[in-house]
DSSP file (Angstrom, degrees, kcal/mol; ACC not computed):
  #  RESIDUE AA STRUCTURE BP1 BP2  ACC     N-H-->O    O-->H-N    N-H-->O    O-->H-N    TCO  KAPPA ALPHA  PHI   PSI    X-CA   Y-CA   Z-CA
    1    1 A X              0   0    0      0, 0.0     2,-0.2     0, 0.0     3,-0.0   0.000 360.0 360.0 360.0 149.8   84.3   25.1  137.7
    2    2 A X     >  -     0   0    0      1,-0.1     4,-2.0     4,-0.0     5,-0.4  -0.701 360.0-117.2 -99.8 151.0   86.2   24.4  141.2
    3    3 A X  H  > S+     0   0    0      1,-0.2     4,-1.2    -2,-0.2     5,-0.2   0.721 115.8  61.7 -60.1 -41.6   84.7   25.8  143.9
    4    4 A X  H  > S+     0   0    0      1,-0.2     4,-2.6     2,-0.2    -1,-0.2   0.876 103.6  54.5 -69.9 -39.0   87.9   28.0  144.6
    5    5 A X  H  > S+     0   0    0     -3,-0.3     4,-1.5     2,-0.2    -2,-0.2   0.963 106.2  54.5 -43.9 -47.1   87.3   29.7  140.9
    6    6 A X  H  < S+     0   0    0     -4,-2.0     4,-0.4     2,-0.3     5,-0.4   0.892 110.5  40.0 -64.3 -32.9   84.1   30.5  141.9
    7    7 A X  H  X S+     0   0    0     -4,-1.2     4,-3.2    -5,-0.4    -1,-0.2   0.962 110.4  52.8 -66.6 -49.7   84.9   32.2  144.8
    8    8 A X  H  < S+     0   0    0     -4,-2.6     4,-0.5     2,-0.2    -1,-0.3   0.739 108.8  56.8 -76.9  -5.9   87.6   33.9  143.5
    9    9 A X  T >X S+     0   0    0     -4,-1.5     3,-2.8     2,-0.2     4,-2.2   0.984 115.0  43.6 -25.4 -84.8   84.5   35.1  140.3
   10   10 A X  H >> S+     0   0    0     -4,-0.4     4,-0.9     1,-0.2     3,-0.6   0.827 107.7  54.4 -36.3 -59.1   82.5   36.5  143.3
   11   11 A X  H 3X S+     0   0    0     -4,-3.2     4,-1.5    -5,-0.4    -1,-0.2   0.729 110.8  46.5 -94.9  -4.4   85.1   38.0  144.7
   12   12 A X  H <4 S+     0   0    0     -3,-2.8    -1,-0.3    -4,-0.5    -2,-0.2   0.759 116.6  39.3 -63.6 -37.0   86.0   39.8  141.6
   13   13 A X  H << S+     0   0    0     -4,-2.2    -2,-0.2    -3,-0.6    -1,-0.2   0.409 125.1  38.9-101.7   8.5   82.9   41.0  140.6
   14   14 A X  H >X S+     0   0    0     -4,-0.9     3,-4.3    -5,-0.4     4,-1.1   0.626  70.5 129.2-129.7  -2.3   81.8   41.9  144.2
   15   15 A X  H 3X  +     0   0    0     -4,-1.5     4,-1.3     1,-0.4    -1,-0.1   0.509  69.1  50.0  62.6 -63.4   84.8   43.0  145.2
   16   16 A X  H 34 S+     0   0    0      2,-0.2    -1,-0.4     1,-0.1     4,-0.2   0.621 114.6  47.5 -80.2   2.0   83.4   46.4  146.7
   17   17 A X  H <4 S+     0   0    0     -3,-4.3     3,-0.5    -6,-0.1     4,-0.3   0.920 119.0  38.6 -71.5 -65.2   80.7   44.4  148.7
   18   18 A X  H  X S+     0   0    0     -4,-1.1     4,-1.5     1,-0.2    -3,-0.2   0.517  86.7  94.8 -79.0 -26.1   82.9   42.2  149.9
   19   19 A X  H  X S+     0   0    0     -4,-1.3     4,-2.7     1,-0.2    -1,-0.2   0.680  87.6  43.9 -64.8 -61.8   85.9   44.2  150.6
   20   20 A X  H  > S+     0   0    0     -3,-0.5     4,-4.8     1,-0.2     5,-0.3   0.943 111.0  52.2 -44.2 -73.2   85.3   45.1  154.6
   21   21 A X  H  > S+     0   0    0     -4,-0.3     4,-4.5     2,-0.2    -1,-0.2   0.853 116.4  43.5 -55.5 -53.0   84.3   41.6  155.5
   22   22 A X  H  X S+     0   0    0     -4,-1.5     4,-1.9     2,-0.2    -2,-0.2   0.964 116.0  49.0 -14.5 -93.5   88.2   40.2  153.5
   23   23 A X  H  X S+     0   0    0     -4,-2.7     4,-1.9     1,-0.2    -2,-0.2   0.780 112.1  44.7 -19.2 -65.3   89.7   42.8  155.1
   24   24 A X  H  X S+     0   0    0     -4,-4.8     4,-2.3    -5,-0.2    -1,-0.2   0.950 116.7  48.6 -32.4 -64.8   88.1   41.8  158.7
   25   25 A X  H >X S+     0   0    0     -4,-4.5     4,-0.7    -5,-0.3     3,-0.5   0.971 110.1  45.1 -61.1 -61.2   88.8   38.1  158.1
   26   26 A X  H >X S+     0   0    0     -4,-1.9     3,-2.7     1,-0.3     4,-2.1   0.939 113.9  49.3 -77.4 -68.7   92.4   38.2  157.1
   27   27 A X  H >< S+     0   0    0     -4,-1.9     3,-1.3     1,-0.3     4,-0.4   0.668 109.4  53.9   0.5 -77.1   93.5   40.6  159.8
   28   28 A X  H <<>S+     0   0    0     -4,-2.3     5,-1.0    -3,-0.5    -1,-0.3   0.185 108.5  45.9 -93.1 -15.0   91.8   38.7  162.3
   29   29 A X  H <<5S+     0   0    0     -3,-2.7     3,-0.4    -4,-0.7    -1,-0.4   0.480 109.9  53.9 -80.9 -21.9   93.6   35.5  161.4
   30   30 A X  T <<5S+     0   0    0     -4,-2.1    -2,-0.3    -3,-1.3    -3,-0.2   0.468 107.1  50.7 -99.6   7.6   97.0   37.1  161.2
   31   31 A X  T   5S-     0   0    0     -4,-0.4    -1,-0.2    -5,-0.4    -3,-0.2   0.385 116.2-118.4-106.2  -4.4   96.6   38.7  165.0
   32   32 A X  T   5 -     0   0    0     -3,-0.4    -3,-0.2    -5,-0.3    -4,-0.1   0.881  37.2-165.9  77.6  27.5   95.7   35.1  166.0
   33   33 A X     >< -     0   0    0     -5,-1.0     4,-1.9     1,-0.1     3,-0.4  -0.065  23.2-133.3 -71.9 128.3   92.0   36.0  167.2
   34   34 A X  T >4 S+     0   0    0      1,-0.2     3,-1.5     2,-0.2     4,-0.3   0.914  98.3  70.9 -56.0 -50.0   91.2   32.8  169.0
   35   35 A X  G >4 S+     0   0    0      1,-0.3     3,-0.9     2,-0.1     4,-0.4   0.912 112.7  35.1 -34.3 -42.7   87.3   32.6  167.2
   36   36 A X  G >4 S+     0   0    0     -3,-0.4     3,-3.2     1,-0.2    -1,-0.3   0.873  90.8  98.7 -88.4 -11.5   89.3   31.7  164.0
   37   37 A X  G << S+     0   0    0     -4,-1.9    -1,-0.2    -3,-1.5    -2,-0.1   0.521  91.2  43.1 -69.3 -15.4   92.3   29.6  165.8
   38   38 A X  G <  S+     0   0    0     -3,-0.9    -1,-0.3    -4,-0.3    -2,-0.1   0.577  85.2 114.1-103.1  -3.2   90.5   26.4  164.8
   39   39 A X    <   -     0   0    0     -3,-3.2    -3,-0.0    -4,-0.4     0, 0.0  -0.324  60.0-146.8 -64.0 135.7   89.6   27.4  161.3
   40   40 A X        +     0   0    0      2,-0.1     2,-0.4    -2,-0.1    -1,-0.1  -0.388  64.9 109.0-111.5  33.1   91.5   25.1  158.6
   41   41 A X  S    S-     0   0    0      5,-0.0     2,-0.5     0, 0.0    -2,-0.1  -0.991  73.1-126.9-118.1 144.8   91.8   27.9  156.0
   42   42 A X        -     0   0    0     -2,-0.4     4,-0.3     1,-0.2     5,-0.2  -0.694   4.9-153.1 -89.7 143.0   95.2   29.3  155.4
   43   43 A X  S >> S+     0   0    0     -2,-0.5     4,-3.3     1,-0.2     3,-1.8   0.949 103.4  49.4 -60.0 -37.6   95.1   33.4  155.9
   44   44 A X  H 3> S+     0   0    0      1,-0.3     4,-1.4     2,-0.2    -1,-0.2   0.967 110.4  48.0 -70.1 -34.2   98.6   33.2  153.1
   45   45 A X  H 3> S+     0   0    0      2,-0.2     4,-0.8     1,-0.2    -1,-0.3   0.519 116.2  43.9 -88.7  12.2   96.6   30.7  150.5
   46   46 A X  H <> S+     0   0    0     -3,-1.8     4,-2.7    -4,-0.3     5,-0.3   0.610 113.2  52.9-120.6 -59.1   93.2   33.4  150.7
   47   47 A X  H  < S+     0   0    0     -4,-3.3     4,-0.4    -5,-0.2    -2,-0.2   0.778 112.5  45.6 -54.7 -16.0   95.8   36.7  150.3
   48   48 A X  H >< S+     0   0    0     -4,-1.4     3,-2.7    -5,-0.2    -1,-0.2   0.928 113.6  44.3 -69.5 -65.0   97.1   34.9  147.3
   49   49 A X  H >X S+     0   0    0     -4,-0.8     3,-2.9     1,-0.2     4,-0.7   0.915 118.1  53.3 -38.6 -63.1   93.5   33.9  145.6
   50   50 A X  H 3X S+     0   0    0     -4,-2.7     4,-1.3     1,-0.4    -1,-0.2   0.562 107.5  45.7 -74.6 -11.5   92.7   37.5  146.6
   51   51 A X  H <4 S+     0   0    0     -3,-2.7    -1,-0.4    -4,-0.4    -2,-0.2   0.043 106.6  59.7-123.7  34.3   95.4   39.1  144.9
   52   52 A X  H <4 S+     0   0    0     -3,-2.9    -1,-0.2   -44,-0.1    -2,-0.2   0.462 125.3  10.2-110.5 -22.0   95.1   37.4  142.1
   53   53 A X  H  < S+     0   0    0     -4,-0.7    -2,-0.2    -5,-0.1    -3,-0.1   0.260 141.9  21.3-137.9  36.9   91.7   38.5  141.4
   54   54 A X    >X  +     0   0    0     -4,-1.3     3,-1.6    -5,-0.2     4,-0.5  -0.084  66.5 156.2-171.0  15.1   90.7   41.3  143.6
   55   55 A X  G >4  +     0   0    0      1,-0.3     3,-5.2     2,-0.1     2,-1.9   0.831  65.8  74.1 -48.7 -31.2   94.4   42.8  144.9
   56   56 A X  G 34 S+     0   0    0      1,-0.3    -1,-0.3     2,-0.2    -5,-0.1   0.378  89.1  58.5 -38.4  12.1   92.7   46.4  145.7
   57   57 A X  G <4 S+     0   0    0     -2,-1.9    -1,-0.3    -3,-1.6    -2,-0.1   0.197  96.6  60.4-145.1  -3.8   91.0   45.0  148.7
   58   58 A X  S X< S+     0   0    0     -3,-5.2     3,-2.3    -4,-0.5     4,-0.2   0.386  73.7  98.9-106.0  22.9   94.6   43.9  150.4
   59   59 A X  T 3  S+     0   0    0     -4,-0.4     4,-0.2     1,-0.3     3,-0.1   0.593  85.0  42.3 -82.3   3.2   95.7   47.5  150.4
   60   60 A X  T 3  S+     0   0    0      2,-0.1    -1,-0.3     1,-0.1     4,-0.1   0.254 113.9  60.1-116.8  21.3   94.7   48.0  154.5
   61   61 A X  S <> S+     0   0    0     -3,-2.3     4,-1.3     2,-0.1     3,-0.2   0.486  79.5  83.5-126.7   6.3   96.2   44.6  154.9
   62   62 A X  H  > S+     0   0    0     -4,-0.2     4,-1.6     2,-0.2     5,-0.2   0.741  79.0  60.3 -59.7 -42.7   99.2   45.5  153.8
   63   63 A X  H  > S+     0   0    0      2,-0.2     4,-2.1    -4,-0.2     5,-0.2   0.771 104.8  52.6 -15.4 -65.8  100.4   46.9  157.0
   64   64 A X  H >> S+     0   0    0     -3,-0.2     4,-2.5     1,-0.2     3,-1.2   0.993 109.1  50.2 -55.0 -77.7   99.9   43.3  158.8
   65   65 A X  H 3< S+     0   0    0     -4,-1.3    -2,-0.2     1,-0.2    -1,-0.2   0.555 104.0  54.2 -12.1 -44.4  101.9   41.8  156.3
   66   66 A X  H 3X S+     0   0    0     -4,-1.6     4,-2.0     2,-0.2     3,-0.4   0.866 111.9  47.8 -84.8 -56.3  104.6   44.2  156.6
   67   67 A X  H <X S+     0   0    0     -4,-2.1     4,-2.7    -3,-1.2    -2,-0.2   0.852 110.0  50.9 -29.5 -62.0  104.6   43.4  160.3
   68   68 A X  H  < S+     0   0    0     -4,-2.5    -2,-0.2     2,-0.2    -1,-0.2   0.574 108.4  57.8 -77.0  -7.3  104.5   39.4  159.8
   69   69 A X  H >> S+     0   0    0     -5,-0.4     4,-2.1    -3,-0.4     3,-0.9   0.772 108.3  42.1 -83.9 -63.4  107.4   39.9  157.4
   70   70 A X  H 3X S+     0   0    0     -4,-2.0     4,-1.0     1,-0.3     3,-0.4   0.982 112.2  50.6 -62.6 -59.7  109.5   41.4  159.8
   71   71 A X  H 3< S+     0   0    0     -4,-2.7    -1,-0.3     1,-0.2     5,-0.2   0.554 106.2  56.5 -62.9   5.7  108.9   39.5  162.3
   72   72 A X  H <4 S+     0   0    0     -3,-0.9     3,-0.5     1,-0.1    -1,-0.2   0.911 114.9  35.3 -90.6 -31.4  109.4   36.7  160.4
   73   73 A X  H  < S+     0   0    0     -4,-2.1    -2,-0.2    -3,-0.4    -3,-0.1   0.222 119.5  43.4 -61.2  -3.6  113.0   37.7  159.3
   74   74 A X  S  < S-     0   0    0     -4,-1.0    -1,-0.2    -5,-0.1    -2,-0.1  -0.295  84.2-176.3-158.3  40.1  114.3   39.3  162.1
   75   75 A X              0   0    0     -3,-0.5    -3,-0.1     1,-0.1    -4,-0.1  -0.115 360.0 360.0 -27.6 115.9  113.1   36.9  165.0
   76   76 A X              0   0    0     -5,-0.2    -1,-0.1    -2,-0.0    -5,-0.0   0.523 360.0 360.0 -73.0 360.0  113.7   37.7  168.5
């Protein structure tokens, strides 16, 4: 099993554990928080895994999205 199945296992079956700490991270890469700004994971390829096997846990992260959407379509 590839290490990205396994994660995405865990993150199914822990899923209420884990939920905060998701949440936390992905935010916090999509505002650009300088601690993560050298981190080589992409925030889009971890909101995919997650909402492939966990999507309840991107419903407070929808918001950003919605945000990063727009500004990506309607540039200033």
């Amino acid at each position: 099993m590839s290490a990205r199945k396994l994660a995405m296992k865990v993150i199914e079956l822990c899923a209420g554990k884990l939920e905060a700490g998701i949440k936390q991270f992905l935010v916090s890469s999509m505002s650009g928080d300088s601690r993560l700004a050298n981190s080589k994971i992409d925030y889009h390829e971890v909101i995919y895994d997650v909402y492939r096997c966990a999507p309840q846990i991107l419903s407070g992260v929808v918001p950003y999205l919605t945000g990063e959407l727009l500004v990506i379509t309607n540039p200033v």
